[in-house]
Residue frames as qw, qx, qy, qz and C-alpha x, y, z in Angstrom:
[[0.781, -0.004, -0.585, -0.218, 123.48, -23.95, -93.98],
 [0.435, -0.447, 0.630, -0.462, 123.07, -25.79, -90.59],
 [0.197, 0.086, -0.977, -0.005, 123.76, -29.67, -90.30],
 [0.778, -0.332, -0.084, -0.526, 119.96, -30.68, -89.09],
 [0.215, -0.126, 0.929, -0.275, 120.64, -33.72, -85.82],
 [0.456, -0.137, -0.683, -0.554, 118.61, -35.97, -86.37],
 [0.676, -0.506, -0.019, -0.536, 115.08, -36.19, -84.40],
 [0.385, 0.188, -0.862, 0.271, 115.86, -37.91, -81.09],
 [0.462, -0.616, 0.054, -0.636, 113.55, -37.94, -78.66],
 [0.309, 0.356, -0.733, 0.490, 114.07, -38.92, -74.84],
 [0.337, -0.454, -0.822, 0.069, 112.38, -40.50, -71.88],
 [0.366, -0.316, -0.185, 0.855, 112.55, -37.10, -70.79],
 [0.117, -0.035, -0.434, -0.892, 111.03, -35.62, -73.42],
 [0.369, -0.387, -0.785, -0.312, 108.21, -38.10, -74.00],
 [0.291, -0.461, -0.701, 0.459, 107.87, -37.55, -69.99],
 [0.043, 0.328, 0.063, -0.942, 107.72, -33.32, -70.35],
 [0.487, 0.031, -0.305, -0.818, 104.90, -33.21, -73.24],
 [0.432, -0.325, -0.841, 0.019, 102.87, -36.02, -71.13],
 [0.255, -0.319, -0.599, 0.689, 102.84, -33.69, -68.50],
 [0.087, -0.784, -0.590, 0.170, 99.79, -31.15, -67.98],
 [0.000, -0.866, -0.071, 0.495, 101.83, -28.25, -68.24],
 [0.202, -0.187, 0.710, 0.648, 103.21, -29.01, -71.57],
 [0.145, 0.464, 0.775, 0.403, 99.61, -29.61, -72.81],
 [0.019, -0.859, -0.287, 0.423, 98.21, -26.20, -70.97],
 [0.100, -0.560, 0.423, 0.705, 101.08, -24.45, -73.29],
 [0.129, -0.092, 0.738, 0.656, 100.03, -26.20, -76.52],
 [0.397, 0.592, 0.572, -0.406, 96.08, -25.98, -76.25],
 [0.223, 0.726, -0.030, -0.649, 96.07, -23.32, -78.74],
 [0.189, 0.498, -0.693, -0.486, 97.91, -24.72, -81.35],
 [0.032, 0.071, 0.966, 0.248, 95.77, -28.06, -81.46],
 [0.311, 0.681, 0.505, -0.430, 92.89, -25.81, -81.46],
 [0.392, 0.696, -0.224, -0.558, 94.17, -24.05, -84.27],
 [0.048, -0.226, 0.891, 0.392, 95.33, -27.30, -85.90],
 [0.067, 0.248, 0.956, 0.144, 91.93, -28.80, -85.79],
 [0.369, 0.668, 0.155, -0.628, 90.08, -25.68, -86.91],
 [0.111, 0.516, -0.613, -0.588, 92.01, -26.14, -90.02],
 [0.015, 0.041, 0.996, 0.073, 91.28, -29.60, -90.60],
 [0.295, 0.635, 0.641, -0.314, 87.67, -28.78, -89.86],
 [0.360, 0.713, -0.095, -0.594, 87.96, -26.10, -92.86],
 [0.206, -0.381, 0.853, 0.291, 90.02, -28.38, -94.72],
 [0.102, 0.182, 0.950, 0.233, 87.53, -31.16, -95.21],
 [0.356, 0.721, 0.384, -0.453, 84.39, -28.52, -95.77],
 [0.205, 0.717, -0.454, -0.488, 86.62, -26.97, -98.60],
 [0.160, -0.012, 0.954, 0.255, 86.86, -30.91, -99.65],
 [0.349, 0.561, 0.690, -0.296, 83.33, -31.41, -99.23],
 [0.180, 0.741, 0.095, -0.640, 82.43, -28.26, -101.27],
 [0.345, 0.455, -0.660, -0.488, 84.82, -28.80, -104.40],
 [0.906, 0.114, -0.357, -0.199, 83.72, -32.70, -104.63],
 [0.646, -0.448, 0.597, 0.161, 86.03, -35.63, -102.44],
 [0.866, 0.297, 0.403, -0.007, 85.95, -37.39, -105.33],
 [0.467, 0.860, -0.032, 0.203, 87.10, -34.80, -107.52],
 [0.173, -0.793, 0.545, -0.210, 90.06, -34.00, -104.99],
 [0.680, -0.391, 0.604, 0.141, 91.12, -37.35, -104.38],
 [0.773, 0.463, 0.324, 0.289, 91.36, -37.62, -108.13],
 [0.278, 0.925, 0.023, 0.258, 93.26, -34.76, -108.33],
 [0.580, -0.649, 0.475, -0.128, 95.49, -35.90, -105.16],
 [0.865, -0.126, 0.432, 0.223, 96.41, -38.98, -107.06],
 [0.644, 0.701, 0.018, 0.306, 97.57, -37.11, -110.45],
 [0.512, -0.832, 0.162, -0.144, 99.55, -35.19, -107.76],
 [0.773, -0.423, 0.466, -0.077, 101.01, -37.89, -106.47],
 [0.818, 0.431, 0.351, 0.146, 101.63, -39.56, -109.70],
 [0.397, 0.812, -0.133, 0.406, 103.64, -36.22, -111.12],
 [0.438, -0.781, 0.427, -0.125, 105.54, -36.00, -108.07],
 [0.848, -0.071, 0.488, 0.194, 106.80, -39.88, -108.21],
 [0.752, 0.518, 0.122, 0.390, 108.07, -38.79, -112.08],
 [0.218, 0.873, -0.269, 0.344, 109.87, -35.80, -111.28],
 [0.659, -0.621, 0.414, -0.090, 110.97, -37.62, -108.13],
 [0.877, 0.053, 0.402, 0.258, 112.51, -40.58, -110.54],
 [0.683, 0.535, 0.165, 0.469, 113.96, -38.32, -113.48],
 [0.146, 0.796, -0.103, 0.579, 115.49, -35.26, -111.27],
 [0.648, -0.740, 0.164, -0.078, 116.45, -36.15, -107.80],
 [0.884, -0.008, 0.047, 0.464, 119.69, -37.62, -109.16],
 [0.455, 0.409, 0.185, 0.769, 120.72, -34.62, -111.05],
 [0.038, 0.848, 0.018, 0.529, 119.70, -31.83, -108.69],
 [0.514, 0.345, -0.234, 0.750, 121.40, -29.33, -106.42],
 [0.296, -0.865, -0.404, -0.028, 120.27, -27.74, -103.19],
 [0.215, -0.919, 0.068, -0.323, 121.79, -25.08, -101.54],
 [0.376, -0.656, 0.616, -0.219, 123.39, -26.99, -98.80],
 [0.428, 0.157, -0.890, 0.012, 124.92, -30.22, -98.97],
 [0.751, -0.448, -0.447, -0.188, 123.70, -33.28, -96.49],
 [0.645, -0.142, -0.433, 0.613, 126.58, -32.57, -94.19],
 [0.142, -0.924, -0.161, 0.316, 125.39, -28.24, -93.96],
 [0.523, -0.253, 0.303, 0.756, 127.84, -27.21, -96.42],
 [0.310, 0.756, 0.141, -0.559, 127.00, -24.24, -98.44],
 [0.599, 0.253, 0.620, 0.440, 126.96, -25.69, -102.03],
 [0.136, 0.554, 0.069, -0.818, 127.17, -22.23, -104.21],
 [0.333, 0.227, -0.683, -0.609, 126.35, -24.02, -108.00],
 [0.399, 0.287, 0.793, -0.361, 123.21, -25.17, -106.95],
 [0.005, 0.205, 0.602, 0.772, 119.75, -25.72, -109.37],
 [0.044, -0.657, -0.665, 0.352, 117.41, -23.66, -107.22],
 [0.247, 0.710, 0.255, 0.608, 115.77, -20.53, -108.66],
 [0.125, -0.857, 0.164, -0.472, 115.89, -18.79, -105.28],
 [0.447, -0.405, 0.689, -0.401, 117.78, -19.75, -101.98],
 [0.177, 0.016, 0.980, -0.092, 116.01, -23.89, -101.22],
 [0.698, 0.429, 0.295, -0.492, 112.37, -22.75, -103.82],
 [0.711, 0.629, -0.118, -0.291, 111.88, -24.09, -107.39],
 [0.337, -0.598, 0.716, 0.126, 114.84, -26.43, -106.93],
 [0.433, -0.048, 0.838, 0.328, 115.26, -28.62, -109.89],
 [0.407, 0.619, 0.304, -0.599, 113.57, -26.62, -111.89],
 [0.201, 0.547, -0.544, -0.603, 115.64, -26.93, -114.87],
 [0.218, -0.163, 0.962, -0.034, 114.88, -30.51, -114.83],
 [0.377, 0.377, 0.841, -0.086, 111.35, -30.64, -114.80],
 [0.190, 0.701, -0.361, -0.585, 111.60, -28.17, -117.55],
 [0.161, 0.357, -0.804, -0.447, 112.71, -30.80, -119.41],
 [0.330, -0.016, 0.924, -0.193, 110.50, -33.24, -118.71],
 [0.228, 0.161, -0.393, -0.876, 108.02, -33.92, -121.70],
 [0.764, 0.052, -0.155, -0.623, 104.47, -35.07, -122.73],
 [0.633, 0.337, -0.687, -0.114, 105.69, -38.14, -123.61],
 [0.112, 0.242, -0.769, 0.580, 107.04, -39.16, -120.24],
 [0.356, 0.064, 0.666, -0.653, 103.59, -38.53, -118.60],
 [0.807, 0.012, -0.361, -0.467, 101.49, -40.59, -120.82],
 [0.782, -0.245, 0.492, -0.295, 100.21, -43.78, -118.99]]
């Protein structure tokens, strides 16, 4: 476990990826970011938008419940400070974490 710093960023910084040779180094990667995206929203197109943004909001919708009835009660790996918590409730290492939880969660619950 490693404490994460939190994001700072500096006039420095900001100044170094303004600069030309920060953007000669990153071409690639916002070429390959916005291939994706261009496959992305064919692969939308294809299955239906509709159908995917209806399927984005159920998503969304199960995420908010499991967020409200299991983020109290689970366990990661590391603590918020980088401490290696060993009685965590992750099935491997930081996957399937609260798993036991949304296990539990039942029919009921996700009716409207």
């Amino acid at each position: 476990c490693f404490y994460i710093v939190p994001k700072r960023v500096t006039p420095g910084m900001t100044e170094w990826m303004a600069s030309e040779e920060w953007q000669s180094r990153v071409d690639g990667d916002y070429l390959l970011y916005h291939a994706a995206n261009q496959s992305l929203d064919r692969t939308i197109d294809w299955l239906g938008r509709k159908n995917v943004e209806q399927q984005l909001r159920l998503f969304q919708w199960l995420q908010q419940i499991a967020m409200a009835n299991c983020t109290a009660t689970t366990v990661f790996p590391c603590s918020a400070d980088g401490n290696v918590q060993r009685h965590h409730s992750c099935l491997w290492w930081d996957l399937g974490c609260g798993y036991s939880c949304l296990n539990n969660i039942r029919a009921y619950q996700l009716q409207d």
